[in-house]
Structure formats: C-alpha cells, structure tokens
C-alpha positions as CSV (number, residue, x, y, z in Angstrom):
1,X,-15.0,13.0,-0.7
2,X,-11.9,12.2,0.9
3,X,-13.5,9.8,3.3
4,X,-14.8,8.1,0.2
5,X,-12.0,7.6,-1.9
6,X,-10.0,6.2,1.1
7,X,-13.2,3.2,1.5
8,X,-12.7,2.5,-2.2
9,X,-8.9,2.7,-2.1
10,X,-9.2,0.0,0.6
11,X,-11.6,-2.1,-1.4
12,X,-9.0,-2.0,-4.2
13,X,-6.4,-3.2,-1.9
14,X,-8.4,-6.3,-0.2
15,X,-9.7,-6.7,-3.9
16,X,-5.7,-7.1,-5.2
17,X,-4.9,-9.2,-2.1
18,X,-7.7,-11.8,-3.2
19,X,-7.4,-12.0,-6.6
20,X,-3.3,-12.5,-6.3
21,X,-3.5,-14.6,-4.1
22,X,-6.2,-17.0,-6.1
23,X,-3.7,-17.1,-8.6
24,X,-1.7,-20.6,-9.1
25,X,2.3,-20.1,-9.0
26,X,4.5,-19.8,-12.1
27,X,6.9,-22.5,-11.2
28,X,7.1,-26.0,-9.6
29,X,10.5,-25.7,-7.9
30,X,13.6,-26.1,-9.8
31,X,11.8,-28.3,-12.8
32,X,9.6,-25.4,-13.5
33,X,12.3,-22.8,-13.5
34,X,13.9,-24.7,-16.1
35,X,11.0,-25.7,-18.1
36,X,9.5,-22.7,-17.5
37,X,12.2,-20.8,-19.6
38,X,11.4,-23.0,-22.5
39,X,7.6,-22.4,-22.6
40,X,8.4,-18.7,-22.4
41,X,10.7,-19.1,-25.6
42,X,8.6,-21.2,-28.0
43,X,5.3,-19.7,-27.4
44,X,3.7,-22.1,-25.2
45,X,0.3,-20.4,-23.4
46,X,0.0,-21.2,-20.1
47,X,-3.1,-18.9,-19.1
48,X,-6.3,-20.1,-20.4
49,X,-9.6,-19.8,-19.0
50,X,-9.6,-18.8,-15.1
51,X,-5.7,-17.9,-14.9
52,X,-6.3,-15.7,-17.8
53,X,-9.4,-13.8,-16.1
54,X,-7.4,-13.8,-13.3
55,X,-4.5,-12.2,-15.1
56,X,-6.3,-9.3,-16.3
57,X,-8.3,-8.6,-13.5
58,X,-4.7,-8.0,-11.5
59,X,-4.1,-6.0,-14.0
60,X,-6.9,-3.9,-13.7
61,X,-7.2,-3.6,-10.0
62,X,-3.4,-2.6,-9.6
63,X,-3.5,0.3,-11.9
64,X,-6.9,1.6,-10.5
65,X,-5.5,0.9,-6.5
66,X,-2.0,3.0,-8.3
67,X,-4.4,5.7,-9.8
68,X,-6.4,6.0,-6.2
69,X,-3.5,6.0,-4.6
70,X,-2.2,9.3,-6.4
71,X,-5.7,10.7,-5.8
72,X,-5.9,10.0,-2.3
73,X,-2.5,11.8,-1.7
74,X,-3.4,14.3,-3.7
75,X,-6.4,15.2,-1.8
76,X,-4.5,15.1,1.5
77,X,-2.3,17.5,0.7
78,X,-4.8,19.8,0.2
C-alpha cells in the first residue's frame, strides 16, 4: 500500500510540474507589474479558456499531491 501511494504521490508531483510549468507568466516585466495592478482592481479577467483549465487543474493537483503527502508520512511512521 505504501509502495503504491509513493508511485501516485510521484505522479502528482511530475503532474504539478507539467501543468505549472504550461502556464503563461502573470507579468511582462515592469509594464505588467504596473498594469497588472490595475486589471486586478477593476475586474479585468485574464483567464479564459486554456489558462483557466489550467488554473484549476493546479489547483486540484496541489491539494491532492498536499493530501498524499500527509498520507504518505503518515504511513511511514507506522
């Protein structure tokens, strides 16, 4: 069992690794920080489509590769 949570915990982790890095970056360099701040503030959605899937699926994988994690240890201390 143990063996077999550590395989998935590992598929979680090259999973997050993917998917983060598929992601595009928040900001273009200093024009983006300050634009950036302005989009935030009036509402202006930059996630549509792909980024959003992409989003959510970050989401997902890091809180099962955090839950795993706790289950893993858990078992090794067993």
């Amino acid at each position: 069992m143990e063996i077999a949570l550590k395989i998935v915990l590992v598929i979680f982790a090259i999973g997050l690794i993917g998917v983060v890095l598929l992601q595009k970056g928040k900001s273009a360099g200093l024009s983006g920080a300050i634009t950036g701040g302005a989009e935030h503030l009036f509402g202006k959605q930059k996630a549509r489509g792909l980024d959003l899937f992409l989003q959510r699926l970050t989401i997902i994988l890091a809180v099962g590769f955090f839950v795993l994690s706790l289950v893993v240890s858990y078992f090794v201390q067993q």
